[in-house]
C-alpha positions in Angstrom: -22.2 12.1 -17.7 -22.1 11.5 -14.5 -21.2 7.8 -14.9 -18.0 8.6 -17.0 -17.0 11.2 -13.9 -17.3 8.5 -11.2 -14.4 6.6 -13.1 -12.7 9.6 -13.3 -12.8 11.4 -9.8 -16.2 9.5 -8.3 -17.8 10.3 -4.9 -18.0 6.5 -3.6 -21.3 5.9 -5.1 -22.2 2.6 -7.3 -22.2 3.3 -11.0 -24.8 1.6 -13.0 -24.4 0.9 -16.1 -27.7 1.7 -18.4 -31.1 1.0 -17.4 -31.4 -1.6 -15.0 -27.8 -2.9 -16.3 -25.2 -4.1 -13.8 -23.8 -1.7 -10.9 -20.0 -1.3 -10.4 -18.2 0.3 -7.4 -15.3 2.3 -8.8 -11.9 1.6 -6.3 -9.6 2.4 -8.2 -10.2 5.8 -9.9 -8.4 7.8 -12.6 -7.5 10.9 -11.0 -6.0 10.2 -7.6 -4.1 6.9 -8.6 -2.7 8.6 -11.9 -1.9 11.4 -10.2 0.1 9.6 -7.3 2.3 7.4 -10.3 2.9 10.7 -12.5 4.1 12.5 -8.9 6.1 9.2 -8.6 8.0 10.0 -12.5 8.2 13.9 -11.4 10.2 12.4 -7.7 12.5 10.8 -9.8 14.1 14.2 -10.7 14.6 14.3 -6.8 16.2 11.0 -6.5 18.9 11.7 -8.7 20.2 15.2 -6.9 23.1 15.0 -4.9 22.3 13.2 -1.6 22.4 16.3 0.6 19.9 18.4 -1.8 17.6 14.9 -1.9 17.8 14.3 1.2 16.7 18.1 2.1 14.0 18.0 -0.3 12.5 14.8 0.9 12.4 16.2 4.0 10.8 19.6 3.3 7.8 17.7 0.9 7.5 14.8 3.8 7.4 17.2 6.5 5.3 19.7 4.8 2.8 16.4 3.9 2.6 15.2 7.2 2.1 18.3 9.3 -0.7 19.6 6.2 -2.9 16.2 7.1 -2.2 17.0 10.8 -4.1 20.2 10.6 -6.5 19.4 8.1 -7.4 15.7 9.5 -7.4 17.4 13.3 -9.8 20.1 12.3 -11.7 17.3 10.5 -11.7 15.6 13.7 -12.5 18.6 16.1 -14.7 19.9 13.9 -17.5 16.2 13.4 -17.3 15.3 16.7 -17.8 11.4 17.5 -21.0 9.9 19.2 -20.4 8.6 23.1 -19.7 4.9 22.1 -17.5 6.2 18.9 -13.8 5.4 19.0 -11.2 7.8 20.1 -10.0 11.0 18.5 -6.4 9.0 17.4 -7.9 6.6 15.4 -10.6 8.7 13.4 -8.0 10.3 12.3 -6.0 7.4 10.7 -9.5 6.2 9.7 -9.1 7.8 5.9 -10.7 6.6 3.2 -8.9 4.3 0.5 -11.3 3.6 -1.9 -11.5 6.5 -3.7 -8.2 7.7 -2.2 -9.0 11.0 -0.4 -6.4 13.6 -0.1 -5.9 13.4 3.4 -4.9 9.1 2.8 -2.3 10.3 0.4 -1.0 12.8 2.5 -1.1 10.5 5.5 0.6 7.9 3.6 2.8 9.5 1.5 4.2 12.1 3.5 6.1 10.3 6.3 7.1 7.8 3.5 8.9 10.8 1.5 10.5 12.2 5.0 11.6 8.7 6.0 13.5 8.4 2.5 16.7 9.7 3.5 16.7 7.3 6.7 16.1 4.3 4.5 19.3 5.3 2.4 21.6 5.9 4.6 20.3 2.2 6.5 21.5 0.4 3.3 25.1 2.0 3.1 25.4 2.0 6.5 24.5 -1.7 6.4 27.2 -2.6 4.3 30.3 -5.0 6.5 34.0 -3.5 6.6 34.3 -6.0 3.7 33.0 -8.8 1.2 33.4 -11.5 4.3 31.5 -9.1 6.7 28.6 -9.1 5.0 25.4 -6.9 5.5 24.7 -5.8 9.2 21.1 -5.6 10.1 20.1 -2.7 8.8 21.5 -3.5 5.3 20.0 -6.7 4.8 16.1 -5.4 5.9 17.1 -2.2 3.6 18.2 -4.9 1.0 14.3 -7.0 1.3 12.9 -3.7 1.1 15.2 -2.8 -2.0 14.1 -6.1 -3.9 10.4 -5.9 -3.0 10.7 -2.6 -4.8 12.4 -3.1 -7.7 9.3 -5.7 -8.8 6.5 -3.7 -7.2 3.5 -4.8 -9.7 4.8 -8.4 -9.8 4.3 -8.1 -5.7 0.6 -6.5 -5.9 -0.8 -8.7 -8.9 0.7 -12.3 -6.9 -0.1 -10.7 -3.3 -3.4 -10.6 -3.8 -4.1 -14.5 -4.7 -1.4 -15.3 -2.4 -3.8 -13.8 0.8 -6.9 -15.0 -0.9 -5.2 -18.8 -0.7 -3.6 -18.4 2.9 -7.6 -17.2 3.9 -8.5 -20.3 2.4 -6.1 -22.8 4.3 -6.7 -20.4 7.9 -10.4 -21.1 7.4 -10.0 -25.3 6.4 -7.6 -25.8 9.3 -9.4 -23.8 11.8 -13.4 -24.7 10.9 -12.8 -27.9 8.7 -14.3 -25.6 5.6 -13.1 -23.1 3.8 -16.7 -21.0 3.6 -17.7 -20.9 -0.4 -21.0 -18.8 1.1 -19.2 -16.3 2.1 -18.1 -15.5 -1.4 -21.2 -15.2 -3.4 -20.8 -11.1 -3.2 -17.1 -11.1 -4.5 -15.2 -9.2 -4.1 -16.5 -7.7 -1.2 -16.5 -10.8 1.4 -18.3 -10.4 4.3 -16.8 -12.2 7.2 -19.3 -13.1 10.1 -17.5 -11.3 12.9 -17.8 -14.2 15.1 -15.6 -16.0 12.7 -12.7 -13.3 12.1 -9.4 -13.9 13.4 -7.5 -11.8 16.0 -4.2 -9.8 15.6 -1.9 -12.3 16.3 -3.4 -14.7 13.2 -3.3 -11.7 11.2 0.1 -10.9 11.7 1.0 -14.6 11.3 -0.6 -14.6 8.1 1.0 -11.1 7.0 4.6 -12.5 8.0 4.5 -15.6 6.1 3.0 -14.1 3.0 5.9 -11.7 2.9 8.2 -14.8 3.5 6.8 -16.3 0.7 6.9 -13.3 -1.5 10.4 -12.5 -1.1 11.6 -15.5 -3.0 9.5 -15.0 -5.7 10.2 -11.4 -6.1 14.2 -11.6 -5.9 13.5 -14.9 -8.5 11.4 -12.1 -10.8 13.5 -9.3 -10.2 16.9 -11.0 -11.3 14.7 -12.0 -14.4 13.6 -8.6 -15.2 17.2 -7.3 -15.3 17.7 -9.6 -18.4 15.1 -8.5 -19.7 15.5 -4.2 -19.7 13.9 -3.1 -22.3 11.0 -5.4 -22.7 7.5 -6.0 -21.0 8.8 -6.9 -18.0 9.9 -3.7 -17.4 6.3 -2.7 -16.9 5.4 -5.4 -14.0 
């Protein structure tokens, strides 16, 4: 039983499968990551108000997110205080766990997203040029990336993730001559020497292009998918 309830709602722990079978670390659990797409269907009632009413509401449910992990995650961190040599109060409380989502990452994350909502709208009409020969201002053609990243969002995640595995590949053979095959024999959790890990500014390099390459690929997919309404691609 308590195998089946670490898929479900698990505390972190490694599953094992029978005696002495294989053992699997459950990420991606049933109840927090269901729960956060069916919340998604529910918002869609929301989206389609009147802009005022959404745009109230979004506020109110952001808000009220935001400032809930600010009093739960400060008493968290007033309440464990860190060792001498830990790091600061700031960042143990960004520090939430992700794998299996806890409720204070989903109302860390979630929350300012929600409140910021009415923002991101009003910076894609308030984008738009005078007229067709103005073109999008600034703010309408980031809103407009954002818009067409979203509109394919598992086509993004499933190609993301080999797209950073392969740019960690080239990094490593143009900056050490070798792309490190050792460091993979406990996929998918790579251990990195920390000697050998890049600094911000690669990472951020890395993160840019990837997104650069993305974009292409996901405006190419998302003009597809709109052909294509009601099939399987409306899933991905």
């Amino acid at each position: 039983m308590r195998q089946v309830w670490e898929f479900i709602y698990p505390a972190g722990a490694e599953v094992r499968l029978g005696h002495g079978g294989p053992a699997v670390t459950v990420l991606y659990a049933i109840v927090p990551w269901i729960g956060v797409m069916a919340a998604g269907y529910a918002f869609g009632t929301i989206v389609i108000r009147e802009p005022a009413a959404r745009d109230r509401l979004c506020l109110r449910i952001g808000l009220s997110a935001t400032a809930l992990f600010l009093v739960l995650g400060g008493l968290a961190v007033f309440l464990h205080p860190a060792s001498a040599d830990g790091p600061p109060a700031l960042i143990r409380l960004l520090n939430q766990r992700k794998y299996p989502a806890s409720q204070l990452f989903l109302l860390m994350t979630l929350g300012p997203t929600i409140a910021l909502l009415p923002l991101a709208e009003r910076a894609h009409s308030t984008g738009l040029g005078a007229g067709a020969s103005a073109g999008l201002r600034p703010a309408g053609r980031v809103a407009a990336v954002l818009t067409t990243f979203g509109r394919v969002p598992m086509f993004y995640y499933l190609l993301h993730i080999a797209l950073i595995h392969a740019t960690a590949l080239a990094v490593w053979l143009f900056r050490d001559g070798s792309t490190h095959a050792d460091w993979f024999a406990t996929a998918p959790y790579v251990s990195v020497p920390p000697a050998q890990r890049g600094g911000l500014p690669l990472l951020y390099l890395v993160f840019f292009i990837d997104v650069a390459v993305m974009y292409p690929l996901c405006r190419w997919y998302a003009r597809l998918k709109a052909t294509h309404p009601q099939g399987w691609m409306q899933y991905i």
